[in-house]
N, CA, C and O atoms as a printed pandas DataFrame, in Angstrom:
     atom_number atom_name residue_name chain_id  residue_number  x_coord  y_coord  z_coord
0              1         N          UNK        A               1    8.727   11.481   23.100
1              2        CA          UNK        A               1    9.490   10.483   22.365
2              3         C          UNK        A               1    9.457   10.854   20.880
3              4         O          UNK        A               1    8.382   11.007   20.301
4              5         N          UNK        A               2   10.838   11.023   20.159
5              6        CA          UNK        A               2   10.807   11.081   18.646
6              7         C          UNK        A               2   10.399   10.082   17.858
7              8         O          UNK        A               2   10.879    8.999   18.191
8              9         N          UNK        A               3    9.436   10.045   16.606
9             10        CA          UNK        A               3    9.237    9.384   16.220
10            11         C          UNK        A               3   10.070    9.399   14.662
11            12         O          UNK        A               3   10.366   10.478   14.148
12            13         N          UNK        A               4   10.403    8.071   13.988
13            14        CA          UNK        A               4   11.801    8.149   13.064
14            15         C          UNK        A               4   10.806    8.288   11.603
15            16         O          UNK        A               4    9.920    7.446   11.750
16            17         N          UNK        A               5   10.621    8.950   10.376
17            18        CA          UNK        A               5   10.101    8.870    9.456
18            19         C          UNK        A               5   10.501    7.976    8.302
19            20         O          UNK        A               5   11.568    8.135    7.707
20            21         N          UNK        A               6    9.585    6.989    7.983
21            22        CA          UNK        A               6    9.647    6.683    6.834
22            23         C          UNK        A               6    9.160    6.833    5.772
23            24         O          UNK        A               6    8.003    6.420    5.853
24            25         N          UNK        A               7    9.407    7.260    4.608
25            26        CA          UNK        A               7    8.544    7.379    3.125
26            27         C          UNK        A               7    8.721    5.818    2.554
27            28         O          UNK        A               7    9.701    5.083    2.676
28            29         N          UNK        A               8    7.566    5.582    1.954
29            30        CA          UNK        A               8    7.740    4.030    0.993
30            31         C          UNK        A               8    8.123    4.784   -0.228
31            32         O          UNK        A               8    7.924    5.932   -0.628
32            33         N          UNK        A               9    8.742    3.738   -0.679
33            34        CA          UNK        A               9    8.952    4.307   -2.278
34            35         C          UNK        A               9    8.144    4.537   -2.931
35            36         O          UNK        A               9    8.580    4.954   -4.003
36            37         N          UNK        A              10    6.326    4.470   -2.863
37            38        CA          UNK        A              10    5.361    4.342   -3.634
38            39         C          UNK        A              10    5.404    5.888   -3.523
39            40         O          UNK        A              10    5.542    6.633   -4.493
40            41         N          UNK        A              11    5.267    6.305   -2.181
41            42        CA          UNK        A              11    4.870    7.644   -1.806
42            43         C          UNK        A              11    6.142    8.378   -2.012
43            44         O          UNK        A              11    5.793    9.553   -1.901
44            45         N          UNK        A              12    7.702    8.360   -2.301
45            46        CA          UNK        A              12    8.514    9.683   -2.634
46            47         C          UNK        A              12    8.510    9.234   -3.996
47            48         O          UNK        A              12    9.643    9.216   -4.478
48            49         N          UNK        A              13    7.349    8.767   -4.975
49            50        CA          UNK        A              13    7.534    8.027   -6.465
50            51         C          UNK        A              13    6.180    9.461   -6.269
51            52         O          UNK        A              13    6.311   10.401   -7.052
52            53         N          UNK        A              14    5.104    9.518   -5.347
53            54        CA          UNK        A              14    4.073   10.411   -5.535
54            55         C          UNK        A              14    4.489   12.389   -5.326
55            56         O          UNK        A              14    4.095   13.469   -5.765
56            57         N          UNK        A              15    5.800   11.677   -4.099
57            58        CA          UNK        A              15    5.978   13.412   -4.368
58            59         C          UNK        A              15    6.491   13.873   -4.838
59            60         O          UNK        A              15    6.786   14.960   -4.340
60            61         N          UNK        A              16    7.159   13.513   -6.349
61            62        CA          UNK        A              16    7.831   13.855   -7.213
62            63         C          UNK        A              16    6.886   14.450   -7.956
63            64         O          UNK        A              16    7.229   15.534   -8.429
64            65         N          UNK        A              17    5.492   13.974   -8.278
65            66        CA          UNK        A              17    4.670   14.547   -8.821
66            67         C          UNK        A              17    4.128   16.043   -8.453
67            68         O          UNK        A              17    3.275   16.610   -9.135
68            69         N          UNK        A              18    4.554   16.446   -7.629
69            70        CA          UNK        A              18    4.037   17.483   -6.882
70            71         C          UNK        A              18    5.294   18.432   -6.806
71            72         O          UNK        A              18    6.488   18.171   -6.659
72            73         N          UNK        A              19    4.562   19.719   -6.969
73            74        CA          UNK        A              19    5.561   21.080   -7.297
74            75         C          UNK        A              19    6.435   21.475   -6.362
75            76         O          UNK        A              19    6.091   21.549   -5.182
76            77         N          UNK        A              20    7.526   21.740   -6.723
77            78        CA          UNK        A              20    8.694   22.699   -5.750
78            79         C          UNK        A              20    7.973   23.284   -4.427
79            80         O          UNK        A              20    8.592   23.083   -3.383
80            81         N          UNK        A              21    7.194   23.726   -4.365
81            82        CA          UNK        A              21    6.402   24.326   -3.026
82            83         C          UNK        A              21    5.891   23.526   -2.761
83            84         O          UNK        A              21    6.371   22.972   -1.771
84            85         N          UNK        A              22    4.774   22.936   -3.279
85            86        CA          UNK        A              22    3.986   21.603   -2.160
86            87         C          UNK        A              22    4.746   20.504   -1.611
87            88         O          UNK        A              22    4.449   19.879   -0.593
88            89         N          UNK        A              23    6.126   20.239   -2.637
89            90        CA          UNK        A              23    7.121   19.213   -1.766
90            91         C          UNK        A              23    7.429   19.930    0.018
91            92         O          UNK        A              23    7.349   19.362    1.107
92            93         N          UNK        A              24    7.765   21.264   -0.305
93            94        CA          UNK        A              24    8.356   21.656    0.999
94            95         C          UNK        A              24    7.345   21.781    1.750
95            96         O          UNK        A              24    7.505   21.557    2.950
96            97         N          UNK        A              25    6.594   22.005    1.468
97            98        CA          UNK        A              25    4.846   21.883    2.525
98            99         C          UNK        A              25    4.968   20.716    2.938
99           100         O          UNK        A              25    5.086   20.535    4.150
100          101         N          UNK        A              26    4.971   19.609    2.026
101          102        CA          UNK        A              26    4.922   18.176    2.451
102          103         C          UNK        A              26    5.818   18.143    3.781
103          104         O          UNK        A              26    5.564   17.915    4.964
104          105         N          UNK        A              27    6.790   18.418    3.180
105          106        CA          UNK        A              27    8.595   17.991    4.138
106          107         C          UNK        A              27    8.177   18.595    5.079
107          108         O          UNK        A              27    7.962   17.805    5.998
108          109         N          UNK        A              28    7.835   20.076    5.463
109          110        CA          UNK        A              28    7.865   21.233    6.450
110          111         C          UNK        A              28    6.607   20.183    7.316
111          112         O          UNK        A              28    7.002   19.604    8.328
112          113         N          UNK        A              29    5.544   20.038    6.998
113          114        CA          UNK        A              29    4.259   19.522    7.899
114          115         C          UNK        A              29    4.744   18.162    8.484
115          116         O          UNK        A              29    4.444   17.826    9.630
116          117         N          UNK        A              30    5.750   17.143    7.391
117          118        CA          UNK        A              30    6.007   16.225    8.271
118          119         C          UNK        A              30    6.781   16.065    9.393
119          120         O          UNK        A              30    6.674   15.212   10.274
120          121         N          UNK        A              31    7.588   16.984    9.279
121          122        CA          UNK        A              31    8.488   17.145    9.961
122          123         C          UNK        A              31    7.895   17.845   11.533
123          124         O          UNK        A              31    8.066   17.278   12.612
124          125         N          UNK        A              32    7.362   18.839   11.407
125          126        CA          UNK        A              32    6.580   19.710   12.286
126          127         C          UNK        A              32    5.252   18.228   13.506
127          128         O          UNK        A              32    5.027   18.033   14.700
128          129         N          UNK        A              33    4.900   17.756   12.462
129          130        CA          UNK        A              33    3.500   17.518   13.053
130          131         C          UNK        A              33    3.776   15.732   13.472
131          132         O          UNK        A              33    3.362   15.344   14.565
132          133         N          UNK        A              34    4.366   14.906   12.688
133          134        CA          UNK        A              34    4.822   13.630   12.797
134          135         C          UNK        A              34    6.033   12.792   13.460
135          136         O          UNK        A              34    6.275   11.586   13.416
136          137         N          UNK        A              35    6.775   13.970   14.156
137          138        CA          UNK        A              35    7.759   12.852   14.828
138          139         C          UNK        A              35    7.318   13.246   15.733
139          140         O          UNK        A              35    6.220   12.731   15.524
140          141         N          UNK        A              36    7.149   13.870   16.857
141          142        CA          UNK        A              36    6.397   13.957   18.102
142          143         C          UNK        A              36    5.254   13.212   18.824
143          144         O          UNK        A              36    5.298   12.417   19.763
144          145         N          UNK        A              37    3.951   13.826   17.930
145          146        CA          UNK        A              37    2.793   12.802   18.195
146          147         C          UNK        A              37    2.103   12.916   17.440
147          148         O          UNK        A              37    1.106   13.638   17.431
148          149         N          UNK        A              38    2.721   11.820   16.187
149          150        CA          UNK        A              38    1.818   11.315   15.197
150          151         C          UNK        A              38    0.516   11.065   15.162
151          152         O          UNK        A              38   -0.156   11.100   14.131
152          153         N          UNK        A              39    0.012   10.750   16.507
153          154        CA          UNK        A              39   -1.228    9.937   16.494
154          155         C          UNK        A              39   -2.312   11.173   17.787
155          156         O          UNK        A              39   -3.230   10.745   18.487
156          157         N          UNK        A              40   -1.994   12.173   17.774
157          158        CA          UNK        A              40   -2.313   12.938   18.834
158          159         C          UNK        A              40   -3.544   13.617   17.564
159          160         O          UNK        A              40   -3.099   14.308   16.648
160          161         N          UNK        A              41   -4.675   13.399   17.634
161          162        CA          UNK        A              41   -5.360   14.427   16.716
162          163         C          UNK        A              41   -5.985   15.785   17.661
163          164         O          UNK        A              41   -6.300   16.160   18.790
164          165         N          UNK        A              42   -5.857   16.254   15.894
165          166        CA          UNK        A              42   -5.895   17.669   15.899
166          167         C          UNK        A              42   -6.208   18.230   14.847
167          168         O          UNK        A              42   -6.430   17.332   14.035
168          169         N          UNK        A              43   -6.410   19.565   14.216
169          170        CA          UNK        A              43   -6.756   20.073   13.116
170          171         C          UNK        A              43   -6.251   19.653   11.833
171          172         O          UNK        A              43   -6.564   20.037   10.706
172          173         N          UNK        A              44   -5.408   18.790   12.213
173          174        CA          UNK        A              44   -4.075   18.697   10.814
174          175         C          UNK        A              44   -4.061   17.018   10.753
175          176         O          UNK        A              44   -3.881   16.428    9.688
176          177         N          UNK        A              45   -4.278   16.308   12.057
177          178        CA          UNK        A              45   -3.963   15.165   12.192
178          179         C          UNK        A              45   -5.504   14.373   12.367
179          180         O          UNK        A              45   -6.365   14.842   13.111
180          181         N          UNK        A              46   -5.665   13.396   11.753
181          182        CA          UNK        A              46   -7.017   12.494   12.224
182          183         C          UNK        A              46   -7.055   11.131   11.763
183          184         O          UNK        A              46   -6.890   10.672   10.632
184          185         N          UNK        A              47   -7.202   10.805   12.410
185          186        CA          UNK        A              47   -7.500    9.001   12.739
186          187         C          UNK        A              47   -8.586    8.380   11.274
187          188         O          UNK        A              47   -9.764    8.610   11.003
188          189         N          UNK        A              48   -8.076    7.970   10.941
189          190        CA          UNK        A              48   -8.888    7.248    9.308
190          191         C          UNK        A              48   -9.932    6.254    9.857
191          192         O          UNK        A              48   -9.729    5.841   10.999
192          193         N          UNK        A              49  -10.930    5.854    9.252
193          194        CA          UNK        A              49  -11.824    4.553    9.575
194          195         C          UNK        A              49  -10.658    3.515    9.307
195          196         O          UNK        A              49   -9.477    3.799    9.106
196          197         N          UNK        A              50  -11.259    2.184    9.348
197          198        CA          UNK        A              50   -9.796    0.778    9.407
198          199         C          UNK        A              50   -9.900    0.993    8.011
199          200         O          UNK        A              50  -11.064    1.207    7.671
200          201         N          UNK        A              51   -9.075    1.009    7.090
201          202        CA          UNK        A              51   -8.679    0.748    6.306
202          203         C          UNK        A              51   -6.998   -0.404    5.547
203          204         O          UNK        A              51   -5.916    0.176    5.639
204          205         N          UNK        A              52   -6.987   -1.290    5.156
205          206        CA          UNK        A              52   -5.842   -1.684    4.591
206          207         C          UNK        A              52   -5.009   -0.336    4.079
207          208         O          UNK        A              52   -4.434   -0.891    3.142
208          209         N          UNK        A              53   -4.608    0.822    4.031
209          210        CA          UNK        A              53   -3.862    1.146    3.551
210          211         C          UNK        A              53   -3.083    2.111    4.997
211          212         O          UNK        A              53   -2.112    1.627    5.578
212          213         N          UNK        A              54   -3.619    3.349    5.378
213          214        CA          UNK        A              54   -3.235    3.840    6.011
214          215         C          UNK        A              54   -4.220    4.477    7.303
215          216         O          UNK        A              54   -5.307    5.018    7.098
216          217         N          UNK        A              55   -3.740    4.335    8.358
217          218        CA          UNK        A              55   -4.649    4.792   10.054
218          219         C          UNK        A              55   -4.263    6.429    9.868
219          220         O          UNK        A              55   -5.048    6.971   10.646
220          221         N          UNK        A              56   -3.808    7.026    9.511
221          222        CA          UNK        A              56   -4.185    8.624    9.949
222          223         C          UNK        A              56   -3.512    9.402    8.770
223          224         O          UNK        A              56   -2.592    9.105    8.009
224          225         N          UNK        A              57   -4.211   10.373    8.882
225          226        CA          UNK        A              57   -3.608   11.863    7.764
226          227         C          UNK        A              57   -3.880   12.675    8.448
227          228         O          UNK        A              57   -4.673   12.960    9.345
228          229         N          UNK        A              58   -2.659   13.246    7.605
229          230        CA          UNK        A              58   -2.045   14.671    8.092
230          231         C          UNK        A              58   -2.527   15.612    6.696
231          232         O          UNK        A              58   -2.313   15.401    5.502
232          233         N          UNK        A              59   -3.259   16.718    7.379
233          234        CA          UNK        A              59   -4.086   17.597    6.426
234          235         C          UNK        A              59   -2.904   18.732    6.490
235          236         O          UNK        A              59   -2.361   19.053    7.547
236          237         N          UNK        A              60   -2.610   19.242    5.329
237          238        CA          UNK        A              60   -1.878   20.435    4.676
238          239         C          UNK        A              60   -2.322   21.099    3.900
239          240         O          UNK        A              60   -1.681   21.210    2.854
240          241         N          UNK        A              61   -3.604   21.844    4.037
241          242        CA          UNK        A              61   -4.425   22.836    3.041
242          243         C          UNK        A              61   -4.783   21.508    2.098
243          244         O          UNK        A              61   -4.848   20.349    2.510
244          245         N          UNK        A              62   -4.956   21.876    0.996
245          246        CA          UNK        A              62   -5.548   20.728    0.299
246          247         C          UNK        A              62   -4.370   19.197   -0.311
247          248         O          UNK        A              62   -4.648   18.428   -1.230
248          249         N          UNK        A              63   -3.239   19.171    0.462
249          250        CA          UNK        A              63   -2.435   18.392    0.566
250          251         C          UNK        A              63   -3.016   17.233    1.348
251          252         O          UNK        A              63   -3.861   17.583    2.173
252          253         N          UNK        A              64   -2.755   15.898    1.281
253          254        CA          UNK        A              64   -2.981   15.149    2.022
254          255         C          UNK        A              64   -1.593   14.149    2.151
255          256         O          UNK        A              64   -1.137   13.566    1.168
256          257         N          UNK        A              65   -1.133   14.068    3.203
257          258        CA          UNK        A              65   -0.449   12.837    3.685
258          259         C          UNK        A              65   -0.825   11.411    4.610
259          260         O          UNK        A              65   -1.080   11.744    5.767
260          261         N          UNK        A              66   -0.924    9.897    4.398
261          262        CA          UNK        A              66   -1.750    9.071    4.456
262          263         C          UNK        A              66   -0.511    8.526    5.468
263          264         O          UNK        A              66    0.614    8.791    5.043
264          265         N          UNK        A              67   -0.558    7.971    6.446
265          266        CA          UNK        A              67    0.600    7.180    7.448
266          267         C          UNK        A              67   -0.098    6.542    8.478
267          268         O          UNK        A              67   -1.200    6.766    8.979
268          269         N          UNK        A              68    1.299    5.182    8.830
269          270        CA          UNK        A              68    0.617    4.283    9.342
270          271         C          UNK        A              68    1.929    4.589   10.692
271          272         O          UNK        A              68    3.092    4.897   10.431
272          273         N          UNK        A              69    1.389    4.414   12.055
273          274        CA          UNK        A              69    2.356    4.503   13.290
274          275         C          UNK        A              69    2.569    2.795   13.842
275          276         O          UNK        A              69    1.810    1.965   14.342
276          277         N          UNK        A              70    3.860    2.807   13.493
277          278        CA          UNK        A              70    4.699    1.788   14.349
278          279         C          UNK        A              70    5.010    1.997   16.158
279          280         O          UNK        A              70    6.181    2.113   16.520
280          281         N          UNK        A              71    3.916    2.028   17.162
281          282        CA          UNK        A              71    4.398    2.381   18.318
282          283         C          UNK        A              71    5.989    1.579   19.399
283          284         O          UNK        A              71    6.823    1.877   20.253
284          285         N          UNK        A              72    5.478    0.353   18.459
285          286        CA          UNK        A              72    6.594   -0.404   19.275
286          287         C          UNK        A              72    8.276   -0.151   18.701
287          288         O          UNK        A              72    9.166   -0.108   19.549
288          289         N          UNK        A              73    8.598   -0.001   17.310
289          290        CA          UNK        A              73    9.556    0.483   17.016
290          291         C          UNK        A              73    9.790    2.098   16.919
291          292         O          UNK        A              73   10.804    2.518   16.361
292          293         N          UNK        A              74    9.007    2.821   17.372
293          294        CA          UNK        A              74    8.142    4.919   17.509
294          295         C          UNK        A              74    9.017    4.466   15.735
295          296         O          UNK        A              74   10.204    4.144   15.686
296          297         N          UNK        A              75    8.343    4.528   14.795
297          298        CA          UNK        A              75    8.534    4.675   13.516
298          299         C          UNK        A              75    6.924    5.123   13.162
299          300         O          UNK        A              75    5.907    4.708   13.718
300          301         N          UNK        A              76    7.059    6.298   11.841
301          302        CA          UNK        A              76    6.130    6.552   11.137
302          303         C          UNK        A              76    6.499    6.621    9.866
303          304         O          UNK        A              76    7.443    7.159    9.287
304          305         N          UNK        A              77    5.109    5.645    9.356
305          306        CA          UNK        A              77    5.533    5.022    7.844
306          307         C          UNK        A              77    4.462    5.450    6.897
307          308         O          UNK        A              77    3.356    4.962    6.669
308          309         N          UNK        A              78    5.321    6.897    6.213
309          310        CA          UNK        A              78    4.203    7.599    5.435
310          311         C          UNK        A              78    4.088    6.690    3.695
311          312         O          UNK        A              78    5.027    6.570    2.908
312          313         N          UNK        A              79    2.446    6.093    3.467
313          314        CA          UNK        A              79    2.455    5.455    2.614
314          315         C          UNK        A              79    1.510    6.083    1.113
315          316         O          UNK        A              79    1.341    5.526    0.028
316          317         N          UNK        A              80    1.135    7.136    1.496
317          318        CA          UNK        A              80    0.722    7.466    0.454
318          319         C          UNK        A              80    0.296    9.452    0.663
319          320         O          UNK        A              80   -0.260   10.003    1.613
320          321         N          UNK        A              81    0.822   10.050   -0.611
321          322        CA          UNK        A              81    0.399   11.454   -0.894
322          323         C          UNK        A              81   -0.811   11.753   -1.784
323          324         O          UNK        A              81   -1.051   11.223   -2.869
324          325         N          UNK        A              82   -1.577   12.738   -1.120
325          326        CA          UNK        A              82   -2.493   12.812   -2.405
326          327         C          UNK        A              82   -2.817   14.439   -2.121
327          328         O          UNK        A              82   -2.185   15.086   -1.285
328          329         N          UNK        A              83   -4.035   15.073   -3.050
329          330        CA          UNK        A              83   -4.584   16.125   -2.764
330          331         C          UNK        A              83   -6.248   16.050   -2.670
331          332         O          UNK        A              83   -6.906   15.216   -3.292
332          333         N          UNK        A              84   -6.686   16.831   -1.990
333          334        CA          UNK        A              84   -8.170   17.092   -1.742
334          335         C          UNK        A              84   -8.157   17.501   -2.909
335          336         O          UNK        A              84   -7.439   18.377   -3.391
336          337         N          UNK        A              85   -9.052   16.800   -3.464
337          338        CA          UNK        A              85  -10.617   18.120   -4.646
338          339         C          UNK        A              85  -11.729   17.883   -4.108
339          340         O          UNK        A              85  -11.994   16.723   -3.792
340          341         N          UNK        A              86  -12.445   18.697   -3.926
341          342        CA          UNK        A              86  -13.522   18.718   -3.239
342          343         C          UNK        A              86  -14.056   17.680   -2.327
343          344         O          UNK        A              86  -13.783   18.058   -1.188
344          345         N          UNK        A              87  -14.867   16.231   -2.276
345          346        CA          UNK        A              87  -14.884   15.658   -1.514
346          347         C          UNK        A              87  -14.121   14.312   -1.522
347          348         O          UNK        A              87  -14.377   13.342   -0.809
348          349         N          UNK        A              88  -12.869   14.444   -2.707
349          350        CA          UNK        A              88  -12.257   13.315   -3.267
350          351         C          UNK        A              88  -10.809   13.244   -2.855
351          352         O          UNK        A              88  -10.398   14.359   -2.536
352          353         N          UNK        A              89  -10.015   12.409   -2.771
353          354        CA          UNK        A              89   -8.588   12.757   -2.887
354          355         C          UNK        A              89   -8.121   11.670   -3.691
355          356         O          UNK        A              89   -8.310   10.454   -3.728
356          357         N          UNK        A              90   -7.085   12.965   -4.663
357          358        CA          UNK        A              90   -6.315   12.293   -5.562
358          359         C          UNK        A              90   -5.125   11.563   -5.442
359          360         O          UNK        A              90   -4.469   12.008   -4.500
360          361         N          UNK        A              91   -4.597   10.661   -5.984
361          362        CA          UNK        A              91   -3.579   10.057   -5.559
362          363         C          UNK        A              91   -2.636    9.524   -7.121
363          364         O          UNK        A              91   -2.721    8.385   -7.582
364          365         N          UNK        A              92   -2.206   10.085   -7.425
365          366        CA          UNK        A              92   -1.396    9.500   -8.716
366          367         C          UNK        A              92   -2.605   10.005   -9.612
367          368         O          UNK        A              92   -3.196    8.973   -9.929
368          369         N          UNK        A              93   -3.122   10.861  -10.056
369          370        CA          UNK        A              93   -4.445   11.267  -10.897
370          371         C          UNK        A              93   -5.467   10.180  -10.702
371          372         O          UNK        A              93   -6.109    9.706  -11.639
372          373         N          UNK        A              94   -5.565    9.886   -9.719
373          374        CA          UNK        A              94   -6.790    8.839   -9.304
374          375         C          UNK        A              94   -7.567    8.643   -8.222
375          376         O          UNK        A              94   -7.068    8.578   -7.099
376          377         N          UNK        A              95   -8.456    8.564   -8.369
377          378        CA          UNK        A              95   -9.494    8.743   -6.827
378          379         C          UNK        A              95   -9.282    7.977   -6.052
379          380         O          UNK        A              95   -9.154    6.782   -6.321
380          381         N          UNK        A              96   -9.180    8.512   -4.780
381          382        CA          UNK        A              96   -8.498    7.060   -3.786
382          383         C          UNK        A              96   -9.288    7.043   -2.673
383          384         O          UNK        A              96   -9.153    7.878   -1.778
384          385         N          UNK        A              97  -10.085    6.185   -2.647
385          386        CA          UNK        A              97  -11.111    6.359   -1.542
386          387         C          UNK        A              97  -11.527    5.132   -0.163
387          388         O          UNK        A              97  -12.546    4.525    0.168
388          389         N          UNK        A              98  -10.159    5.213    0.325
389          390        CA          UNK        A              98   -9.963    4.202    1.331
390          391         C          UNK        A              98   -9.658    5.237    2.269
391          392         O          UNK        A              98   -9.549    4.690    3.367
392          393         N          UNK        A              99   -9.492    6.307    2.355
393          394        CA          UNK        A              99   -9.155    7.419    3.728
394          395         C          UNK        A              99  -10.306    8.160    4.401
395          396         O          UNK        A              99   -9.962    9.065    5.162
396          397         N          UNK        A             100  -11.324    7.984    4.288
397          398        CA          UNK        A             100  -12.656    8.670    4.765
398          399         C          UNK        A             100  -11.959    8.945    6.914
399          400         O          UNK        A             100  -11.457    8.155    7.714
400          401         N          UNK        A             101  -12.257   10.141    6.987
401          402        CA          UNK        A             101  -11.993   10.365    8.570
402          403         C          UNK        A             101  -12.730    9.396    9.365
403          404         O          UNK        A             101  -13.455    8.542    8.855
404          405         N          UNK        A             102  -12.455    9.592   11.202
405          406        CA          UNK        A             102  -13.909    8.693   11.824
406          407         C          UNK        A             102  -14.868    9.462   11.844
407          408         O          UNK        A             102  -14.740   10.672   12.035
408          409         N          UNK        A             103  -16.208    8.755   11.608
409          410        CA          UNK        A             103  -17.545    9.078   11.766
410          411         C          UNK        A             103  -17.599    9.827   13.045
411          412         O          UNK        A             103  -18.269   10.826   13.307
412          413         N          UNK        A             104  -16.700    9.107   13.859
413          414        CA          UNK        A             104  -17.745    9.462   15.408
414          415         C          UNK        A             104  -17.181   11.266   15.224
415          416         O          UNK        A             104  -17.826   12.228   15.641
416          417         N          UNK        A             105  -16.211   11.318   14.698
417          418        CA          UNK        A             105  -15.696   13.108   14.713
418          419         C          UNK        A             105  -16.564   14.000   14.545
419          420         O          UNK        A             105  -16.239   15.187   14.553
C-alpha cells in the first residue's frame, strides 16, 4: 500500500535551510524509504520513544527526518528536519531532544 507524503510547513520552512544536495538527499530518502513502509524498521528507519512531536525517523547519514504515520488515512506526515552532531540533533540551530530511539533496540 502507498503511503501519500506530507511536509508541515514548519518542516519545508527547515529544508530550506539546508543545501542544494542535502535537500535532494532529503527528497531522494523520502521518497525511497516512506511511502511503502514507513513504519517497517530498519537501518534508516526507527521507532522514537512516545514523544509529542514525532513516532519515527528516517536516518540519512547525518540527516535526520522526524514523521508521524497516519495508518487509517496511509498518510505520512513529515514534521520536523534536523541533523546529527554527535549525540545531539539540530533542528533550526537548536538542540532538539524529544527524538531519542527505543531503548529496547
Amino acid at each position: 500500500m502507498a503511503y501519500r507524503v506530507t511536509i508541515t510547513g514548519e518542516a519545508k520552512t527547515q529544508l530550506l535551510g539546508f543545501a542544494a544536495r542535502e535537500r535532494r538527499i532529503i527528497g531522494d530518502g523520502i521518497a525511497a524509504r516512506l511511502q511503502d513502509q514507513p513504519m517497517v524498521p530498519s537501518g534508516a528507519v526507527k521507532p522514537l520513544r512516545p514523544n509529542p512531536l514525532a513516532g519515527y525517523e528516517l536516518r540519512l547519514g547525518d540527516l535526520r527526518v522526524l514523521y508521524n504515520v497516519d495508518e487509517e488515512n496511509s498518510e505520512v506526515v513529515v514534521v520536523a528536519l534536523g541533523r546529527k552532531v554527535g549525540n545531539k540533533l539540530i533542528v533550526e540551530c537548536e538542540e532538539f531532544d524529544g527524538h531519542q530511539s527505543d531503548p529496547a533496540e
